[in-house]
C-alpha positions as CSV (number, residue, x, y, z in Angstrom):
1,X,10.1,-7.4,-0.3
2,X,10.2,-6.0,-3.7
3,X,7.9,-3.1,-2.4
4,X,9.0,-2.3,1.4
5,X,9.8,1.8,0.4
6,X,5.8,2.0,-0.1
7,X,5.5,0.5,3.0
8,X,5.0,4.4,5.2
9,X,2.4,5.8,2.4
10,X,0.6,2.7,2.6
11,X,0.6,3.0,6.7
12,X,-0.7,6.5,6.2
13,X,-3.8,5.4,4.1
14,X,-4.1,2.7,6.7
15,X,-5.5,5.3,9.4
16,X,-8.5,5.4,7.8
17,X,-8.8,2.5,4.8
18,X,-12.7,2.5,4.7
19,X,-13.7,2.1,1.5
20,X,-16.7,4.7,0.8
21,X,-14.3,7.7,2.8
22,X,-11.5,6.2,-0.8
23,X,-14.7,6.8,-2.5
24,X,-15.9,10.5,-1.1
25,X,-12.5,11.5,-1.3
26,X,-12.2,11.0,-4.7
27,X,-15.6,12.7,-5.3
28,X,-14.1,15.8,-3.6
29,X,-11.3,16.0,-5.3
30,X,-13.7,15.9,-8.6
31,X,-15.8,18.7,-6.8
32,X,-13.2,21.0,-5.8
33,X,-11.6,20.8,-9.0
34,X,-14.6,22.1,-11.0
35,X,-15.5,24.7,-8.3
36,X,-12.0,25.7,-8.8
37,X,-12.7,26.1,-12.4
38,X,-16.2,28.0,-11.7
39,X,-14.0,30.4,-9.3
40,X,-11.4,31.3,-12.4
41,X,-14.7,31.9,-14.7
42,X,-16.7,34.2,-12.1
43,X,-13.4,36.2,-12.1
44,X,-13.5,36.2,-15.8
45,X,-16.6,37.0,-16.0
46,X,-16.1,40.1,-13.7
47,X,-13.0,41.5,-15.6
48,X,-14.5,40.7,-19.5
49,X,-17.9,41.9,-18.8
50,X,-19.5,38.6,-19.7
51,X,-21.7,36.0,-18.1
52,X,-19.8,33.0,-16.0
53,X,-21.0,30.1,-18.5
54,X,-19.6,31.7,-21.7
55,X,-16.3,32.4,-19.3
56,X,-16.4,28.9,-18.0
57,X,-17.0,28.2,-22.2
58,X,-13.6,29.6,-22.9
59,X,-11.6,28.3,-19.8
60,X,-13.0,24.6,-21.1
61,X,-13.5,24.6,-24.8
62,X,-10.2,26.7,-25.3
63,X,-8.2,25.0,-28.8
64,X,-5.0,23.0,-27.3
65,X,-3.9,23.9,-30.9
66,X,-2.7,27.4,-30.1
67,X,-0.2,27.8,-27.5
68,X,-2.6,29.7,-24.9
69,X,-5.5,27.2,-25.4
70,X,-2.8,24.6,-25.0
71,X,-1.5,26.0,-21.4
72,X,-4.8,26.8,-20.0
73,X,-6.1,22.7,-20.7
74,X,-2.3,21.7,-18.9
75,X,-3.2,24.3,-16.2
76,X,-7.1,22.9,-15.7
77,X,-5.9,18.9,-14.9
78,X,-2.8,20.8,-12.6
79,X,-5.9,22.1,-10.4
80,X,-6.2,18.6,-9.4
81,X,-3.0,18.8,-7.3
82,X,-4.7,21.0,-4.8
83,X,-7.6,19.5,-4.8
84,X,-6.3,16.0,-3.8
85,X,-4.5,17.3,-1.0
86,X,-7.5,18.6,0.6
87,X,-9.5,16.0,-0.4
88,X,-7.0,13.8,1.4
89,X,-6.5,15.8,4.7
90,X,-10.1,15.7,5.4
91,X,-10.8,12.7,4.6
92,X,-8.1,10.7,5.6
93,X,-6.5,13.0,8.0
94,X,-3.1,12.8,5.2
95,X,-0.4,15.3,4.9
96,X,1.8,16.6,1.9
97,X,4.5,14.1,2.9
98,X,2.5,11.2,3.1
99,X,0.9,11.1,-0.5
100,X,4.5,12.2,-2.5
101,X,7.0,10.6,0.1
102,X,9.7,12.5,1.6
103,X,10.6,16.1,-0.3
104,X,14.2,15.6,-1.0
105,X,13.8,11.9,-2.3
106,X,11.0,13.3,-4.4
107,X,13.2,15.9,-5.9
108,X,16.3,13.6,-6.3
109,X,13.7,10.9,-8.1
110,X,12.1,13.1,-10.2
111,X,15.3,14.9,-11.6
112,X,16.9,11.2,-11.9
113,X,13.6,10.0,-13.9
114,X,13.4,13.1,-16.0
115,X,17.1,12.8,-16.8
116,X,16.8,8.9,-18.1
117,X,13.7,9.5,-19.8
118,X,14.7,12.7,-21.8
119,X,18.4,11.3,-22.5
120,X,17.2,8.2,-23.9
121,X,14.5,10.0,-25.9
122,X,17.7,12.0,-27.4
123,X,19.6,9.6,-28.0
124,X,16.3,7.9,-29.9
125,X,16.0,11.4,-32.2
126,X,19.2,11.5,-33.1
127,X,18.3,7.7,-35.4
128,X,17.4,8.9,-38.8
129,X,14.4,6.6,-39.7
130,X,11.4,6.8,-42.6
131,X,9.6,8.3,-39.7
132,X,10.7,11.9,-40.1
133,X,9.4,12.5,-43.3
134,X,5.9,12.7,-41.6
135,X,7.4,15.6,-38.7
136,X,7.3,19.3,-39.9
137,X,8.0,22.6,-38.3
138,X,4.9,23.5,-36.2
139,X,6.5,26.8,-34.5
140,X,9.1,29.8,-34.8
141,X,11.9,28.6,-33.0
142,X,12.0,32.6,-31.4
143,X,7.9,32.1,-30.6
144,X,8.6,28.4,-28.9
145,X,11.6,29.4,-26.6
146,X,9.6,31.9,-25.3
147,X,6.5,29.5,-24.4
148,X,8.7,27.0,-23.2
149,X,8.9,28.2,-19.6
150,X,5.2,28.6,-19.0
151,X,5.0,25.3,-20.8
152,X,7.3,23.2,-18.5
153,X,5.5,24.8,-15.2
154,X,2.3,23.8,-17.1
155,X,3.0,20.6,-18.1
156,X,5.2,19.9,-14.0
157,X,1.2,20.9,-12.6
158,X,-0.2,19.0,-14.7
159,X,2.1,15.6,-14.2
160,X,2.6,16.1,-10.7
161,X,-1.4,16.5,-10.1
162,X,-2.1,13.3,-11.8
163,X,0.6,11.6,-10.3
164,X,0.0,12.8,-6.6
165,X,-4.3,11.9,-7.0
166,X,-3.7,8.6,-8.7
167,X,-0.1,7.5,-7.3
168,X,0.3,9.3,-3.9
169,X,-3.5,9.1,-3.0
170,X,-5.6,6.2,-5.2
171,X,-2.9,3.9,-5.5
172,X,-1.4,4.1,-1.6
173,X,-5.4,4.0,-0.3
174,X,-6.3,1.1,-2.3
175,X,-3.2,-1.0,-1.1
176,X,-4.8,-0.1,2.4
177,X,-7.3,-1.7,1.7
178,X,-6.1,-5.1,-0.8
179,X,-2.7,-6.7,0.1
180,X,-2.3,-7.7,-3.5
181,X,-0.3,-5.5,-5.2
182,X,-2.1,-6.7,-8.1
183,X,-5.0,-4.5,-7.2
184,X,-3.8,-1.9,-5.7
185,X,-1.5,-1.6,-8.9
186,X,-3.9,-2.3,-11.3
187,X,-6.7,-0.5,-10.6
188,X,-5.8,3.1,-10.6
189,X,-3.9,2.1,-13.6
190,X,-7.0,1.6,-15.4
191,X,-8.7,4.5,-13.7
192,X,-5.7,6.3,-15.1
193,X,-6.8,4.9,-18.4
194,X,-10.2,5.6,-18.1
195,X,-9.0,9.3,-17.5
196,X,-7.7,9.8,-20.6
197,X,-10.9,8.5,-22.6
198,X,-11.9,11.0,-25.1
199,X,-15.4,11.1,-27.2
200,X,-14.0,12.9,-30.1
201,X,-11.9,10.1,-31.1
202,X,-12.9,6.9,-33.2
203,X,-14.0,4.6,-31.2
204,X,-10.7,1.7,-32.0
205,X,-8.7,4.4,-31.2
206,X,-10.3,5.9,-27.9
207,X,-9.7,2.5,-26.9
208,X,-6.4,1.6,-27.7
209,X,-5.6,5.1,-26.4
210,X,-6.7,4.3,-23.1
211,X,-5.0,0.8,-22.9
212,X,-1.2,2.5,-23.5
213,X,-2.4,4.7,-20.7
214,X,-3.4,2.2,-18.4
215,X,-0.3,0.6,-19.5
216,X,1.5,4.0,-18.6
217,X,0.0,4.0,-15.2
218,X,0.8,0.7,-14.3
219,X,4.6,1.4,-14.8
220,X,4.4,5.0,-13.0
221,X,2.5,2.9,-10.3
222,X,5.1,0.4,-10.1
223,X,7.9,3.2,-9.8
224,X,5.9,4.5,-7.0
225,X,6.0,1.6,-5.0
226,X,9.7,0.4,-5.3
227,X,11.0,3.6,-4.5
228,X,8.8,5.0,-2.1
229,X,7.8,8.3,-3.6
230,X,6.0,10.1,-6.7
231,X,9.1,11.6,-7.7
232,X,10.0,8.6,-10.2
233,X,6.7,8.2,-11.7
234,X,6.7,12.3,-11.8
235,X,9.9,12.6,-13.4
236,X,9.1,9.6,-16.4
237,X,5.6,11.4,-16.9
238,X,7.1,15.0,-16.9
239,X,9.5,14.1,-19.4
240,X,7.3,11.9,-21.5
241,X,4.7,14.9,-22.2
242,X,7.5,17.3,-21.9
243,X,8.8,15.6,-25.7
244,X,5.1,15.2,-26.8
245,X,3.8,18.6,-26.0
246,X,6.8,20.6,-26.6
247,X,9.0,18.4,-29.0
248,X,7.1,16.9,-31.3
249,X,3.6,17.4,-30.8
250,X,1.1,14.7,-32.8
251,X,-1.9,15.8,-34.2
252,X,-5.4,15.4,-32.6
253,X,-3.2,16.1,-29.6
254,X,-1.8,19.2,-27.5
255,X,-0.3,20.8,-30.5
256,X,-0.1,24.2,-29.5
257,X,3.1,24.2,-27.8
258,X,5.5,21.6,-30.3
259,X,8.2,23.3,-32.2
260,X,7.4,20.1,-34.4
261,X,4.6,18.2,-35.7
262,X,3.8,14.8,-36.2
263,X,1.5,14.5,-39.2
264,X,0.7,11.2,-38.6
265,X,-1.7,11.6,-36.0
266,X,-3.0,9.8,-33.2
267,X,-5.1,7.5,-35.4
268,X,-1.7,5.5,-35.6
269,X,-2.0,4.3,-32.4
270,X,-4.7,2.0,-33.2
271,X,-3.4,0.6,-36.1
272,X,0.1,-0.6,-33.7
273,X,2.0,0.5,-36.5
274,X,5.6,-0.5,-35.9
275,X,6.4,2.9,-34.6
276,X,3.9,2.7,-32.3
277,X,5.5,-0.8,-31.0
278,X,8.8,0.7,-30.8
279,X,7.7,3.4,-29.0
280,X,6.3,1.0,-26.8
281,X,9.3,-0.9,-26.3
282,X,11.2,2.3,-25.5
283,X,8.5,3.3,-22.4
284,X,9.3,-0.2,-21.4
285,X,13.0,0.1,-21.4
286,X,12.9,3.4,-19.8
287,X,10.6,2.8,-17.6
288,X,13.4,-0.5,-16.5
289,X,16.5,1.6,-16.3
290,X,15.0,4.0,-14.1
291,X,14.3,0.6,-11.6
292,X,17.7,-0.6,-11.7
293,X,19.3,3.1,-11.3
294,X,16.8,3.5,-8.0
295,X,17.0,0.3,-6.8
């Protein structure tokens, strides 16, 4: 069976696979997330002498463009993390273990995943192509190395939130609940998608944004399942924003943080410019090797 290692996480969600508790849990996730987020601003609010909507104005609207803004927006989505696992215990009665698999083959995936994902991206940025005319300097090298460790913690609470609510907990309660791995694998990939919807972008490209997410979530979820933990999906999507946020940075993105700048913008995507497809093919073929190395 291509996917026996999901077999225990999918046994856990199996103690209580009711739908609406899939449902509430997922609403308390939401709700303890933005509480969380109220807290931070009441304490802001407290220390800056001002009221806790203009505080909870800052925390929320801060500009992903400088490097602060940029680690507070990581730092907001990491809050999910915490909020899934209580959202979990008391709703489904789940521990830690039980939505990220087993700690040491977590670890050992997720340094495996990163590893693949970040040597094949260096391998790919060492290939002059017509694409680097349209990357630039975006930071002092001095100013990024010193980001760069609150960036990586950021960017591991951010990846490892999303990956533990819609891996660990979505995607192991839905297959509770559907044998097909076609829904359970599907759907929180497109809920994944759906997350990353953003207003602010034209319309095309809000959408086609969304679809290489979805399609993003459907290999992390896939990852999950043959090896029987997060820490593959965790590792690929570490390493993945790791280059984007602090490598080369695109604009209409997290910018703040990238020693380089892609000029090009995230317009691009829309357009499946061949760059875009052969980024695409790259996902795919990392996304492959780290199967066949964790098979």
């Amino acid at each position: 069976m291509a996917y026996a290692r999901f077999a225990p996480m999918i046994s856990a969600a199996a103690r209580r696979p009711a739908l609406w508790r899939i449902i509430a849990g997922i609403l308390t996730a939401v709700f303890l997330l933005i509480s969380w987020l109220f807290t931070i601003a009441i304490a802001l609010s407290l220390t800056q002498e001002t009221s806790v909507f203009a505080a909870l104005g800052a925390i929320t609207g801060g500009n992903p463009a400088t490097p602060g803004g940029a680690i507070i927006f990581l730092l907001i989505v990491g809050g999910l993390g915490l909020s899934t696992l209580l959202a979990a215990r008391f709703w489904q009665g789940r521990n830690t273990a039980s939505l990220t698999g087993a700690a040491p083959r977590t670890l050992r995936h997720f340094v495996v995943a990163a590893a693949i994902t970040g040597g094949i991206a260096a391998i790919l940025m060492l290939v002059p192509t017509e694409r680097d005319g349209a990357i630039e300097r975006n930071m002092d090298f001095g100013l990024w190395l010193a980001w760069l460790p609150f960036a990586l913690f950021a960017l591991a609470a951010q990846t490892g939130a999303e990956e533990l609510f819609f891996r660990g907990y979505l995607q192991s309660q839905v297959a509770a609940r559907f044998r097909s791995p076609v829904v359970w694998l599907v759907v929180p990939a497109l809920a994944f998608g759906a997350a990353h919807y953003s207003p602010t972008l034209p319309p095309d490209v809000a959408i086609a944004y969304v679809g290489f997410a979805a399609l993003f979530g459907l290999l992390a979820g896939d990852l999950t399942a043959r090896t029987g933990s997060i820490g593959a999906a965790w590792g690929f999507h570490f390493a993945n924003n790791t280059i984007a946020v602090t490598i080369i940075a695109v604009d209409g993105t997290i910018t703040g943080l990238g020693l380089f700048r892609s000029t090009a913008g995230i317009e691009e995507i829309a357009d499946l410019s061949p760059w875009i497809l052969a980024d695409l093919g790259a996902l795919i073929f990392v996304w492959w090797l780290i199967r066949r190395v964790l098979d």
